[in-house]
N, C-alpha and C positions, 0 to 999 in steps of 0.2 A: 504494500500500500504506500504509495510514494506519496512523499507528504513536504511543506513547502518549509525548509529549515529558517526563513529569516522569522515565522512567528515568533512569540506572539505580537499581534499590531493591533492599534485601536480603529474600531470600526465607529462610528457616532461614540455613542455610549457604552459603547459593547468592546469586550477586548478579545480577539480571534487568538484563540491559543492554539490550535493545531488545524491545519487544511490537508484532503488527505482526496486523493482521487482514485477511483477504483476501477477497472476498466471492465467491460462485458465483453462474451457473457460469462467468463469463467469466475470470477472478482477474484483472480492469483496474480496477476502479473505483477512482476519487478519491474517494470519499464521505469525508468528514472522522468518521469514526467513532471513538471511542475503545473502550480494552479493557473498561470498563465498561458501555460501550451496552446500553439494555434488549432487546432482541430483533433483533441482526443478521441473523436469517434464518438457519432451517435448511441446514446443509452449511457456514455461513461456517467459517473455517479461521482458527485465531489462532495467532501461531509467536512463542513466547519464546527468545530469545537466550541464555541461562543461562550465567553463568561460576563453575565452585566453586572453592570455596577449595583452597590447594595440595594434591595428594593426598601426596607422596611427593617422593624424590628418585630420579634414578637414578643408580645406581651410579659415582661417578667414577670417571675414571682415577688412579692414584695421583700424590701431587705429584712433580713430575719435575725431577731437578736438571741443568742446562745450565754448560758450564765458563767461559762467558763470557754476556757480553750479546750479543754477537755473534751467536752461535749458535746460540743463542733467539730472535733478533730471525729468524733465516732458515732455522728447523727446520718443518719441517711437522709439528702437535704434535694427537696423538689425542687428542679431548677426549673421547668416549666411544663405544661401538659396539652397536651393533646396535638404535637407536630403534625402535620400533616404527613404522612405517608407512614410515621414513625410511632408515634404514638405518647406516650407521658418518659419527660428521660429525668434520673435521680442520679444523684454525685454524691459519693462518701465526703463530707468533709474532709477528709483528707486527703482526697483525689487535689479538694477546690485547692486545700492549702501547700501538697506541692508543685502544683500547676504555676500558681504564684511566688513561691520559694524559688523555684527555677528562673527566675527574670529578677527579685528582687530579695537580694540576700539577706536584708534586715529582719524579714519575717523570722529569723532564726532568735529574735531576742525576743519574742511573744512571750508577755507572762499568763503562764498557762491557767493562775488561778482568778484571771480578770473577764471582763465581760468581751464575747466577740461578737462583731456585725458584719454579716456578708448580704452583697448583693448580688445577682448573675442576670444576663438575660443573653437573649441570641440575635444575632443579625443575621441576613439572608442574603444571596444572589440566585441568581436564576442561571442553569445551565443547561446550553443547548446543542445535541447533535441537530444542526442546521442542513436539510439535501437538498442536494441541487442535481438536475440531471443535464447533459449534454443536450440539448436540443435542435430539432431539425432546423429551427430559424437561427443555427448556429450563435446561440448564448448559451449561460448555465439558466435553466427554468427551473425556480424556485418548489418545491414539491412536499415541503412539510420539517416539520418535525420529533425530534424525542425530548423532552421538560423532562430535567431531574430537578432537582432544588438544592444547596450548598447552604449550611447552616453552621455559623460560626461563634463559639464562646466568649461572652466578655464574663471577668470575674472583679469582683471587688470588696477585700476587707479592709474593713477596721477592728483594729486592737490597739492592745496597750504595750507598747516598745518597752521594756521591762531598761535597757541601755541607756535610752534619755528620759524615761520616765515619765512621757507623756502619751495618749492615742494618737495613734497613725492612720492613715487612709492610703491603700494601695488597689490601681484597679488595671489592668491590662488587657486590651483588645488585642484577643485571637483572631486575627483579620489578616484577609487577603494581600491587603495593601501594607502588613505588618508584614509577611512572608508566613502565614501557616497557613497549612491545607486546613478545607473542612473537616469542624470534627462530625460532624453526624450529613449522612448525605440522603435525602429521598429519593431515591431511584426509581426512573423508568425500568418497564420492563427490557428493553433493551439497554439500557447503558452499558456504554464502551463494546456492543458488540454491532462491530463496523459489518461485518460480512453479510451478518443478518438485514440491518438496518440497509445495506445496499440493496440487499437481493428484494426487500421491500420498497425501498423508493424508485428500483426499475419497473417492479413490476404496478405501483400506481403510477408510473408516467407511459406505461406502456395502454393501461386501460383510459388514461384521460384524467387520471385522478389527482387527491393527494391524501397527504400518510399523517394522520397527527397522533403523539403518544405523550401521557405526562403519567408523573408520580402518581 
């Protein structure tokens, strides 16, 4: 599946992280073809990887206060409910606290028998295998696609720095634009399977159609 090494590029709002063209009708060739090739052959199949910019957040849970560090460190703590495709997701407190120990090393002087307050909630992007097929009026004709969803953690405690001896506030975005992947992703029934997804966006461009699939 030859695919276009200067990705990823910004499209409007959208940022193209992988282009990949598939040729018919075996969808196996190596052909070193890029996404500008002048005439790939009627029915080729190109699949842009598409990621937007955040849409939203969902709903957090409110910040929750815990009477110790203790007890946060060993709460099973609801960080929000009812994701779409995914369903209710829970974090040990101690998941949350060294999630944030790992970016910020003062968390190490938490005194353990004071009050702690955490807050979490998720941001989102939208991602899409975008199909295009080669068309007889020689363009790519747009033909549908597959919606997963990309769902990203922010975390945020306050405690009490046991070191300078007064509460702290610490909150770090697990974001895109931070460099982490998603931690939790809704999946289409096809995500990342290219071969499938071709063999379905030729065969709606072959009947007149198009192909749409989400989480």
């Amino acid at each position: 599946m030859p695919f276009d090494k200067n990705l990823p590029s910004a499209k409007d709002d959208r940022i193209i992280l992988r282009s990949q063209i598939i040729t018919q009708p075996q969808f196996d060739s190596d052909r070193g073809i890029g996404v500008e090739y002048v005439d790939p052959g009627y029915g080729t199949v190109k699949i842009e990887d598409v990621l937007t910019k955040e849409v939203g957040y969902m709903n957090a849970t409110p910040r929750k206060s815990f009477t110790s560090f203790e007890t946060f460190k060993y709460a099973s703590v609801l960080i929000i409910k009812a994701v779409p495709g995914i369903g209710d997701i829970y974090r040990r407190g101690e998941e949350i606290y060294n999630a944030l120990k790992a970016v910020y090393t003062d968390l190490s002087n938490i005194d353990p028998y004071k009050r702690v307050e955490v807050e979490t909630k998720y941001t989102y992007r939208d991602f899409y295998h975008d199909l295009y097929v080669w068309d007889y009026s020689k363009t790519w004709k747009y033909i549908g696609y597959s919606l997963s969803r990309y769902y990203y953690r922010i975390y945020g405690m306050w405690y009490f720095d046991s070191k300078i001896g007064e509460f702290r506030y610490n909150v770090e975005y697990y974001t895109h634009q931070n460099g982490y992947p998603p931690e939790v992703i809704a999946k289409a029934p096809n995500y990342m399977k290219y071969n499938v997804l071709s063999q379905l966006a030729y065969e709606a461009w072959k009947m007149g159609r198009t192909y749409y699939e989400t989480y």
